[in-house]
Structures are given as structure tokens and as C-alpha cells.
mmCIF file of the N, C-alpha and C atoms, coordinates in Angstrom:
data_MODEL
# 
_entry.id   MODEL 
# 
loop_
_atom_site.group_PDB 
_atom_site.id 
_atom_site.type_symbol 
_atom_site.label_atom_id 
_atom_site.label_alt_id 
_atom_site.label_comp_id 
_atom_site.label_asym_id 
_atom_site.label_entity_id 
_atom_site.label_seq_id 
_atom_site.pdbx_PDB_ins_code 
_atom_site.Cartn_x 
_atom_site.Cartn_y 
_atom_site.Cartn_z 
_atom_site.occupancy 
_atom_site.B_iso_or_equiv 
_atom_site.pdbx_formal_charge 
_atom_site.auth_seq_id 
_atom_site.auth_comp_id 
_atom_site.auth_asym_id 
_atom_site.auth_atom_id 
_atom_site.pdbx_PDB_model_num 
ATOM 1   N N  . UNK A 1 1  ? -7.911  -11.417 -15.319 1.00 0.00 ? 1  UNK A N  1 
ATOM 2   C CA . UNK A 1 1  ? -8.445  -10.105 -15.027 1.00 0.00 ? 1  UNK A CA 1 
ATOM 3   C C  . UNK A 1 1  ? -7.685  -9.072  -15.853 1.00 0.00 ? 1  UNK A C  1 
ATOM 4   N N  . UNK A 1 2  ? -8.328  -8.326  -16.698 1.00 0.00 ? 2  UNK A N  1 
ATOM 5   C CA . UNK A 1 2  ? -7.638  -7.329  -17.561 1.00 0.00 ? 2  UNK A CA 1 
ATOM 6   C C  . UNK A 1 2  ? -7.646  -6.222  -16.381 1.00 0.00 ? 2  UNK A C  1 
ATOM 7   N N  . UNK A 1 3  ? -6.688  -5.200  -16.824 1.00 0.00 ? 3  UNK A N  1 
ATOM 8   C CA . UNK A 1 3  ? -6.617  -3.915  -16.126 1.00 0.00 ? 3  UNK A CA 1 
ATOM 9   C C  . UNK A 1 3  ? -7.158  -2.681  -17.225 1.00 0.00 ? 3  UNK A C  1 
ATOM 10  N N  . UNK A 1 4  ? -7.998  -1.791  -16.410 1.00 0.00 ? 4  UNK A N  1 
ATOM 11  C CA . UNK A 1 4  ? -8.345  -1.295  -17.231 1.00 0.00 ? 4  UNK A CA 1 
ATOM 12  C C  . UNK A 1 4  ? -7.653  0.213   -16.856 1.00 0.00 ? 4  UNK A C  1 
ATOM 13  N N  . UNK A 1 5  ? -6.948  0.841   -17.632 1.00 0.00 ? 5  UNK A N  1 
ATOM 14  C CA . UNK A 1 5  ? -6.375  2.317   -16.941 1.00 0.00 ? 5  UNK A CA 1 
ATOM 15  C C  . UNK A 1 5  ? -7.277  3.551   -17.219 1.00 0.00 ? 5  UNK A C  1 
ATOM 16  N N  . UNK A 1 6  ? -6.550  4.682   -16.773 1.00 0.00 ? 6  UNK A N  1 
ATOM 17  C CA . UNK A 1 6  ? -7.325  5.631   -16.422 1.00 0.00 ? 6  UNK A CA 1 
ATOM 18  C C  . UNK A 1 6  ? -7.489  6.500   -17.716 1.00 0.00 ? 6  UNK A C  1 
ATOM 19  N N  . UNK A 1 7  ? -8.405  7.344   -17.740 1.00 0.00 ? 7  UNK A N  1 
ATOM 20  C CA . UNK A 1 7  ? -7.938  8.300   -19.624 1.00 0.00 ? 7  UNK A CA 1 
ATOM 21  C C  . UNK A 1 7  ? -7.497  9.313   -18.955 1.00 0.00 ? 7  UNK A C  1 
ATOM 22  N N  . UNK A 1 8  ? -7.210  10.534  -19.779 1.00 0.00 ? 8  UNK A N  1 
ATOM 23  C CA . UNK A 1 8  ? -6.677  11.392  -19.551 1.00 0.00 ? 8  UNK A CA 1 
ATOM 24  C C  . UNK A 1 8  ? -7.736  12.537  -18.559 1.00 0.00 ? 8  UNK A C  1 
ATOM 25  N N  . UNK A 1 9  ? -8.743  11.802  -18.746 1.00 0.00 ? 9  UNK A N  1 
ATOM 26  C CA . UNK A 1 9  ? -9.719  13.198  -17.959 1.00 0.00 ? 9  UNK A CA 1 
ATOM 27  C C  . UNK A 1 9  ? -9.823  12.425  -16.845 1.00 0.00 ? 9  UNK A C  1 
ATOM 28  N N  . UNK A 1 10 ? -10.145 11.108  -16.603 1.00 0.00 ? 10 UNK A N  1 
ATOM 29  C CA . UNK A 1 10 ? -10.198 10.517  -15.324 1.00 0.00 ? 10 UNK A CA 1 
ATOM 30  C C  . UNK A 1 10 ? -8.938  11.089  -14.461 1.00 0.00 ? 10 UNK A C  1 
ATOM 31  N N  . UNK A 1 11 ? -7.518  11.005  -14.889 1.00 0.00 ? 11 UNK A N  1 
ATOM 32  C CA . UNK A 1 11 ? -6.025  11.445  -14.544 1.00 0.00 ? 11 UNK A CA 1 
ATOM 33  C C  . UNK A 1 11 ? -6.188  13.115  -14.063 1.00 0.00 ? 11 UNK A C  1 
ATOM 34  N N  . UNK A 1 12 ? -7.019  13.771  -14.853 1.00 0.00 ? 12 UNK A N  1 
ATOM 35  C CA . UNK A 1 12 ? -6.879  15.152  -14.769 1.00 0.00 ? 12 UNK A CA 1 
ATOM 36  C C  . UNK A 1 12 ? -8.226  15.415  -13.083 1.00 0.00 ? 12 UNK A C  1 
ATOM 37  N N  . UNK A 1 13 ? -8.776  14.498  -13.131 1.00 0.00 ? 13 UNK A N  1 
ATOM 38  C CA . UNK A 1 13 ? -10.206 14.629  -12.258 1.00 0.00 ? 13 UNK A CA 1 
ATOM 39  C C  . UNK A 1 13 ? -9.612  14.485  -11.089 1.00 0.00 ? 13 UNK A C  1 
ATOM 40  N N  . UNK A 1 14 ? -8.643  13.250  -10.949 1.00 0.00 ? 14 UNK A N  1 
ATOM 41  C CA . UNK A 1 14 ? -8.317  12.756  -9.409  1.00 0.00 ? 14 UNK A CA 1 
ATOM 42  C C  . UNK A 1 14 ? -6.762  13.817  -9.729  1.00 0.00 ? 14 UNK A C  1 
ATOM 43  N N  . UNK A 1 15 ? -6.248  14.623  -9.984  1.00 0.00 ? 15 UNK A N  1 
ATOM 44  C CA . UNK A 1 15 ? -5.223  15.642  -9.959  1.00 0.00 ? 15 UNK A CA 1 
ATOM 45  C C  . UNK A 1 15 ? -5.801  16.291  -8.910  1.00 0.00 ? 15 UNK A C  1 
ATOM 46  N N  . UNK A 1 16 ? -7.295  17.148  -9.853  1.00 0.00 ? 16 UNK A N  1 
ATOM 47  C CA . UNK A 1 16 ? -8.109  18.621  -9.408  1.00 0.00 ? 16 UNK A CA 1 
ATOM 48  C C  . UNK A 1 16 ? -8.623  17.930  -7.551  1.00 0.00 ? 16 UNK A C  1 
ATOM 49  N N  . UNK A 1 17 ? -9.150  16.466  -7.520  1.00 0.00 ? 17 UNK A N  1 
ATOM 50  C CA . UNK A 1 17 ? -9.160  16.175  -6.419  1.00 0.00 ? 17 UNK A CA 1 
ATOM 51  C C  . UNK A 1 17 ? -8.409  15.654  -5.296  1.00 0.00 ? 17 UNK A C  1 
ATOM 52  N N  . UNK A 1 18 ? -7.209  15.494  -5.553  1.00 0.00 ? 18 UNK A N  1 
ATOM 53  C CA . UNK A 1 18 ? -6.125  15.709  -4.899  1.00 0.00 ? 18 UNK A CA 1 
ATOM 54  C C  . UNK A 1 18 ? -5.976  16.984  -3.980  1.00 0.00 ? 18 UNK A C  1 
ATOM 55  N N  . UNK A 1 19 ? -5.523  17.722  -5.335  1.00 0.00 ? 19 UNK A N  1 
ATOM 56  C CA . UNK A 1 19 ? -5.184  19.187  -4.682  1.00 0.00 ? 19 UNK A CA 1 
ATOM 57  C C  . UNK A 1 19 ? -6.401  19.600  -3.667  1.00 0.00 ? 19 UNK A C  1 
ATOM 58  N N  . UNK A 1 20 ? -7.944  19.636  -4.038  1.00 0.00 ? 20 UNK A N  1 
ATOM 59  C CA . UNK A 1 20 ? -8.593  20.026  -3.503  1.00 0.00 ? 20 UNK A CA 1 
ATOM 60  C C  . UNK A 1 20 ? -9.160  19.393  -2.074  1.00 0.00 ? 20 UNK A C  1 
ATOM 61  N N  . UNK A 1 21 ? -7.801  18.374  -1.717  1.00 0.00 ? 21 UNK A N  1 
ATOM 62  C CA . UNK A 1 21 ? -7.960  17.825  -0.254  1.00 0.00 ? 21 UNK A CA 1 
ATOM 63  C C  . UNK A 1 21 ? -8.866  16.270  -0.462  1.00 0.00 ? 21 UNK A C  1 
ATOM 64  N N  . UNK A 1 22 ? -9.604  16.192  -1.222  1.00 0.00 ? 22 UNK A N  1 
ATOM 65  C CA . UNK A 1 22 ? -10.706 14.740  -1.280  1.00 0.00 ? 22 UNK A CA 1 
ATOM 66  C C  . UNK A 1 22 ? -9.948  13.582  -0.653  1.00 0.00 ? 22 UNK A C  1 
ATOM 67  N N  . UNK A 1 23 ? -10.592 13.282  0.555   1.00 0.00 ? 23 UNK A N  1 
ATOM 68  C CA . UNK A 1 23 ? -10.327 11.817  0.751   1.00 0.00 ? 23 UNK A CA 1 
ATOM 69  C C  . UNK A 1 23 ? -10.391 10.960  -0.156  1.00 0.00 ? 23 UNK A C  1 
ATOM 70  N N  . UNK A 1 24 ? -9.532  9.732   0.172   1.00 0.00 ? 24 UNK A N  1 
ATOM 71  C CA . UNK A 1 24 ? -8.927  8.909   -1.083  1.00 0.00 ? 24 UNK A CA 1 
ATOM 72  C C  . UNK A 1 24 ? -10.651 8.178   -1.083  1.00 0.00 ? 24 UNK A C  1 
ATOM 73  N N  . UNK A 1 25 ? -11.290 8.085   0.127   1.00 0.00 ? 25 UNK A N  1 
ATOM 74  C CA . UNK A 1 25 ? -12.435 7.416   -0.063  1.00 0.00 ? 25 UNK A CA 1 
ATOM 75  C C  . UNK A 1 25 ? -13.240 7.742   -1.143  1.00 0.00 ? 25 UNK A C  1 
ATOM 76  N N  . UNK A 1 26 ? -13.482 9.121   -0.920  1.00 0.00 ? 26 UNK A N  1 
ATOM 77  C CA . UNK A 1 26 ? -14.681 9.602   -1.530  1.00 0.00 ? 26 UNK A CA 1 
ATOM 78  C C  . UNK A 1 26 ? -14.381 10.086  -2.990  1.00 0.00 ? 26 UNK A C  1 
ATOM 79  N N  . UNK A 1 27 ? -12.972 10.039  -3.161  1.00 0.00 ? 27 UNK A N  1 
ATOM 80  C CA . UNK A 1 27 ? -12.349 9.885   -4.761  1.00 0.00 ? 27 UNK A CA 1 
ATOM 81  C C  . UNK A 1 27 ? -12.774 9.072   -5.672  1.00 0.00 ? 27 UNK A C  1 
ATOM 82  N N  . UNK A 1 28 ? -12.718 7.618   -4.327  1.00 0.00 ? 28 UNK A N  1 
ATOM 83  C CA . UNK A 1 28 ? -13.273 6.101   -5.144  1.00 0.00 ? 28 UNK A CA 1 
ATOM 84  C C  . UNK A 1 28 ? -14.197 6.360   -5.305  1.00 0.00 ? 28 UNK A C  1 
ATOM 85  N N  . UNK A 1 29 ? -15.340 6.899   -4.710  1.00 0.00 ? 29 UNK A N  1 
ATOM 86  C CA . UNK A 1 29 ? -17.148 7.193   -4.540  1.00 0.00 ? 29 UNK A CA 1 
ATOM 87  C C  . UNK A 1 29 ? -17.360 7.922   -6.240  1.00 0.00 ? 29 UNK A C  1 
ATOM 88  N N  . UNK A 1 30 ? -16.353 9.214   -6.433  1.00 0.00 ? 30 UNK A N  1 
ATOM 89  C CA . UNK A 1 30 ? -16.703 9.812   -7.452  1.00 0.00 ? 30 UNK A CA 1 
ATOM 90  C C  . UNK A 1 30 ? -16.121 9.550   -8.996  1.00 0.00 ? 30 UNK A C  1 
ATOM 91  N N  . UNK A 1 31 ? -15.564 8.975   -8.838  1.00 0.00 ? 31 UNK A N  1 
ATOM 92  C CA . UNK A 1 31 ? -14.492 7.874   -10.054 1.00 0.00 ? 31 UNK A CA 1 
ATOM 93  C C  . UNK A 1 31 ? -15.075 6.974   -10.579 1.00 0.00 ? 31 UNK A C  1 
ATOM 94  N N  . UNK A 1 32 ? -15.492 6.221   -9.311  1.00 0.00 ? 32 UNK A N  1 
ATOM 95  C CA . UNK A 1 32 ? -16.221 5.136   -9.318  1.00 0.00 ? 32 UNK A CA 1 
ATOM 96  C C  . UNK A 1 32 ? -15.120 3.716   -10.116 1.00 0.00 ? 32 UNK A C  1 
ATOM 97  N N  . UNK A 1 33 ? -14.075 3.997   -8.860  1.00 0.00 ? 33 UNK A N  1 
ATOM 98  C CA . UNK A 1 33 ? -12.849 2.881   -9.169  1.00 0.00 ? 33 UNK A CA 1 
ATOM 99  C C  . UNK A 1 33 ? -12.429 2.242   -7.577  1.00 0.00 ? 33 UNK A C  1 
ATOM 100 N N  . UNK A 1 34 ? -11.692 1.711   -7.764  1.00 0.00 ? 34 UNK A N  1 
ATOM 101 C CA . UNK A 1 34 ? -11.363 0.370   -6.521  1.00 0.00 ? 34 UNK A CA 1 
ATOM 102 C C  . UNK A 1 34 ? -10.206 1.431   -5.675  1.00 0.00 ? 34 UNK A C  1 
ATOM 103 N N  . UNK A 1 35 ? -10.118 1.348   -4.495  1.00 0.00 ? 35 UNK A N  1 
ATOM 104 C CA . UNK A 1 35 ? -9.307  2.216   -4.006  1.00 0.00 ? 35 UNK A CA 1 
ATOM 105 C C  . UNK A 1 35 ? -7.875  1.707   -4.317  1.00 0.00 ? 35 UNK A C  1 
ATOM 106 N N  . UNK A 1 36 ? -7.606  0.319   -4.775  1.00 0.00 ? 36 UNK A N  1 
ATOM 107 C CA . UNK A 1 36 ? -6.057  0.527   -4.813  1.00 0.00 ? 36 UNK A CA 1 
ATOM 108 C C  . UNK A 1 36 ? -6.146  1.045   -6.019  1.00 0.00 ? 36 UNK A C  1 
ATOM 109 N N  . UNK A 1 37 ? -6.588  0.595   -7.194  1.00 0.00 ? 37 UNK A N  1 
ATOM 110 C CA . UNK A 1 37 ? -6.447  1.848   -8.681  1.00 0.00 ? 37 UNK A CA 1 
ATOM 111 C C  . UNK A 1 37 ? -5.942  2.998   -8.043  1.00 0.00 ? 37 UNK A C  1 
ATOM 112 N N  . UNK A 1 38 ? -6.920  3.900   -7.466  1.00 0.00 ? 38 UNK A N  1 
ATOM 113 C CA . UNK A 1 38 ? -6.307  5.455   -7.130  1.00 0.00 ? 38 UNK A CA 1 
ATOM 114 C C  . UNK A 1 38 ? -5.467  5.238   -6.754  1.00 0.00 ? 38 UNK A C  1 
ATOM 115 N N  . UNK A 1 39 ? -4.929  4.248   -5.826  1.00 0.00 ? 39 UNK A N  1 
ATOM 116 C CA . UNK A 1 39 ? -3.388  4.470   -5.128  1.00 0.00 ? 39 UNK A CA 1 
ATOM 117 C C  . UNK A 1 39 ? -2.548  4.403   -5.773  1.00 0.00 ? 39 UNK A C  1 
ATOM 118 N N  . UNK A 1 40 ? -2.874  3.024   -7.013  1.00 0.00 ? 40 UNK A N  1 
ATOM 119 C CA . UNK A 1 40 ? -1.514  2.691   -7.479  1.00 0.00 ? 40 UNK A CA 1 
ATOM 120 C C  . UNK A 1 40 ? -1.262  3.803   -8.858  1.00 0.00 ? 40 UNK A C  1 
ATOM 121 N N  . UNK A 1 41 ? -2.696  4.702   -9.240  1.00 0.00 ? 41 UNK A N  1 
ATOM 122 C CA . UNK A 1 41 ? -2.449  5.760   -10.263 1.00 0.00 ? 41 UNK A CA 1 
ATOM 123 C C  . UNK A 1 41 ? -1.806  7.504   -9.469  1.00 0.00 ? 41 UNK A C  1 
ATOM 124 N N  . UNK A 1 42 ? -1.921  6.807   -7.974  1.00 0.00 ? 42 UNK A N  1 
ATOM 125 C CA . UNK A 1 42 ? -1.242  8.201   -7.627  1.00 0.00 ? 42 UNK A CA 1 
ATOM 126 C C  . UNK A 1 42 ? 0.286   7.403   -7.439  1.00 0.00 ? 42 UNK A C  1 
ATOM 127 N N  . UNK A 1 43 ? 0.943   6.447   -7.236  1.00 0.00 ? 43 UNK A N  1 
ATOM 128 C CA . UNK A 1 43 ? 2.094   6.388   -7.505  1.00 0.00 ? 43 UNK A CA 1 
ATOM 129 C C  . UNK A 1 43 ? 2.650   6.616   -8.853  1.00 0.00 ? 43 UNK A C  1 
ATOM 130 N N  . UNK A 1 44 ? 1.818   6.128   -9.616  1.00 0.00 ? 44 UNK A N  1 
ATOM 131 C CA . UNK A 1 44 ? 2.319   6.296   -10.918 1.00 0.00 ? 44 UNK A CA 1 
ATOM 132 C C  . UNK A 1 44 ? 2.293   7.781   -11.551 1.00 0.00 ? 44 UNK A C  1 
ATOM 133 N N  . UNK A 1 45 ? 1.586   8.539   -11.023 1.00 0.00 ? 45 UNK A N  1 
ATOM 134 C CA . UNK A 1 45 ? 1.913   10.211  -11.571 1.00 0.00 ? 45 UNK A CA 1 
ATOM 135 C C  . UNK A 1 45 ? 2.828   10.514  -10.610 1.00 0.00 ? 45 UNK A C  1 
ATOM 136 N N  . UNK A 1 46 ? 2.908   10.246  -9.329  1.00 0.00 ? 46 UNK A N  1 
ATOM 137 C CA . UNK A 1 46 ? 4.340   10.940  -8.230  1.00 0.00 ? 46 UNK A CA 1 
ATOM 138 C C  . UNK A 1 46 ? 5.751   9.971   -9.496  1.00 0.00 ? 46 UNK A C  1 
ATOM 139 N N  . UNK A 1 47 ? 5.590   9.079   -9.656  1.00 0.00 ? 47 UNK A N  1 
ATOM 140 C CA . UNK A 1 47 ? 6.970   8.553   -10.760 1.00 0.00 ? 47 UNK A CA 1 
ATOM 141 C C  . UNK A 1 47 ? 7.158   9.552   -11.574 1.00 0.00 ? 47 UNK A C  1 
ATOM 142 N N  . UNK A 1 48 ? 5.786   9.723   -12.659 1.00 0.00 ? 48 UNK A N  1 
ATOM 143 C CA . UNK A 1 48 ? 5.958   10.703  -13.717 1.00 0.00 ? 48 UNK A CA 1 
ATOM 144 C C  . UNK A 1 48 ? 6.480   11.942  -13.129 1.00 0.00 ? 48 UNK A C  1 
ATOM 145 N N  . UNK A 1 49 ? 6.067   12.519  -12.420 1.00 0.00 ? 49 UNK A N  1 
ATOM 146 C CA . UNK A 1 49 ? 6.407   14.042  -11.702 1.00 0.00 ? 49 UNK A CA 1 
ATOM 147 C C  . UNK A 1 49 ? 7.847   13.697  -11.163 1.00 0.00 ? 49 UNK A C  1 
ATOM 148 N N  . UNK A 1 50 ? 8.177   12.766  -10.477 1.00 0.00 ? 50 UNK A N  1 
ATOM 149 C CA . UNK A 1 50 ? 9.807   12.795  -10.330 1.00 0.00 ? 50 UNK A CA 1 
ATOM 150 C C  . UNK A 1 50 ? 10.800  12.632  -11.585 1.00 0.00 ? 50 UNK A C  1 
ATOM 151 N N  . UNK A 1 51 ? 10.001  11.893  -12.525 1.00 0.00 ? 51 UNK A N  1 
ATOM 152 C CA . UNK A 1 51 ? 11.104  11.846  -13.569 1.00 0.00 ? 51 UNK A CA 1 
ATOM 153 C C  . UNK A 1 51 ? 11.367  13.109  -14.197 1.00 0.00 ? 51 UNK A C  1 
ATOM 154 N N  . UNK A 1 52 ? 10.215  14.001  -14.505 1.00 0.00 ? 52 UNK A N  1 
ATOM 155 C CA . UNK A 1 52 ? 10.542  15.443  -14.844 1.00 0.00 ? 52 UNK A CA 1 
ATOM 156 C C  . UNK A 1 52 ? 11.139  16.336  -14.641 1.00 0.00 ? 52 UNK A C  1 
ATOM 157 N N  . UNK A 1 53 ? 11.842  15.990  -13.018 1.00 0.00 ? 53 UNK A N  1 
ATOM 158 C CA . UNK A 1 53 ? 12.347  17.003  -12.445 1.00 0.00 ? 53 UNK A CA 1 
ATOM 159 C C  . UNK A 1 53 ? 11.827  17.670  -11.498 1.00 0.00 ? 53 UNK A C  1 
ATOM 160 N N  . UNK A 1 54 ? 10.490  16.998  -11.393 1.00 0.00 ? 54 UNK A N  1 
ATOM 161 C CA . UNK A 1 54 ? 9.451   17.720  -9.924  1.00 0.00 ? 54 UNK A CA 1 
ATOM 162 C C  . UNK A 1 54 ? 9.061   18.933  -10.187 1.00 0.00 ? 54 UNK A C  1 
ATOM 163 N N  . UNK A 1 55 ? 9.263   19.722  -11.158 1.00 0.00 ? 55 UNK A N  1 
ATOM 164 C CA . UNK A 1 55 ? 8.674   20.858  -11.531 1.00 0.00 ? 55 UNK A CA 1 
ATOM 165 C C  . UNK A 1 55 ? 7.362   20.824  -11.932 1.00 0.00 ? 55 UNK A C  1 
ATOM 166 N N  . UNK A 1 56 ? 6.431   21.481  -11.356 1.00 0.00 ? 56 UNK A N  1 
ATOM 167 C CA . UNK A 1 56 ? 5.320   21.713  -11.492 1.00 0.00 ? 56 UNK A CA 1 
ATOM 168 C C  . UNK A 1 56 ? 4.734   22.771  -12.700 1.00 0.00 ? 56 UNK A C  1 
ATOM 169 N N  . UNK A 1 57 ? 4.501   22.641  -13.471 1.00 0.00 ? 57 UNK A N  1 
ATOM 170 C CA . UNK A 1 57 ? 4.281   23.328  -14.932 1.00 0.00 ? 57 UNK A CA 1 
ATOM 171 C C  . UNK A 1 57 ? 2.970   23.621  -14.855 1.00 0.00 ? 57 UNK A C  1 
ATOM 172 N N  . UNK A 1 58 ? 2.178   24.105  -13.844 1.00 0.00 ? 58 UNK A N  1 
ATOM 173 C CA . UNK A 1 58 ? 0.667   24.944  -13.808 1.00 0.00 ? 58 UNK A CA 1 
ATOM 174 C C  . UNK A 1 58 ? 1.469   26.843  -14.330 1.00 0.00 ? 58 UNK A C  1 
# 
């Protein structure tokens, strides 16, 4: 089974739906990805964001 990752606009889509509250369900619904993907791509940006320093750069 290959893994296939996210691009940069998929990354930027589930950000904007994060913030904007979206259940993790209906994330998968609009992505149209497996719910652990989202999980394991929201651990992997909380890594990135801790390694930075947790500063939020909006």
C-alpha cells in the first residue's frame, strides 16, 4: 500500500477547517480522505508548529 500525502492546498484546506470548528468527520466527507490520514496529518502539523516555537505567524 503506497501512502499518498497531502499537497499544500489540501494542508492549507483542513488548517481553514480546523480553525473553523469542522468535525473531524465531515473534514473526511470534504477532503475526501480516510479519517486516520486527517489525524495522523494533524499530528504531523502540531510537530511542525512545535518545532517552530509554537508561534503562530498569521
Amino acid at each position: 500500500m503506497s501512502r499518498k500525502y497531502f499537497t499544500i492546498n489540501e494542508r492549507n484546506k483542513l488548517e481553514v477547517l480546523l480553525k473553523e470548528n469542522y468535525k473531524i468527520t465531515r473534514i473526511t466527507e470534504i477532503l475526501k480522505k480516510d479519517r486516520a490520514t486527517i489525524y495522523r496529518e494533524i499530528k504531523r502539523f502540531i510537530r511542525c508548529f512545535k518545532k517552530k516555537g509554537g508561534k503562530n505567524e498569521d
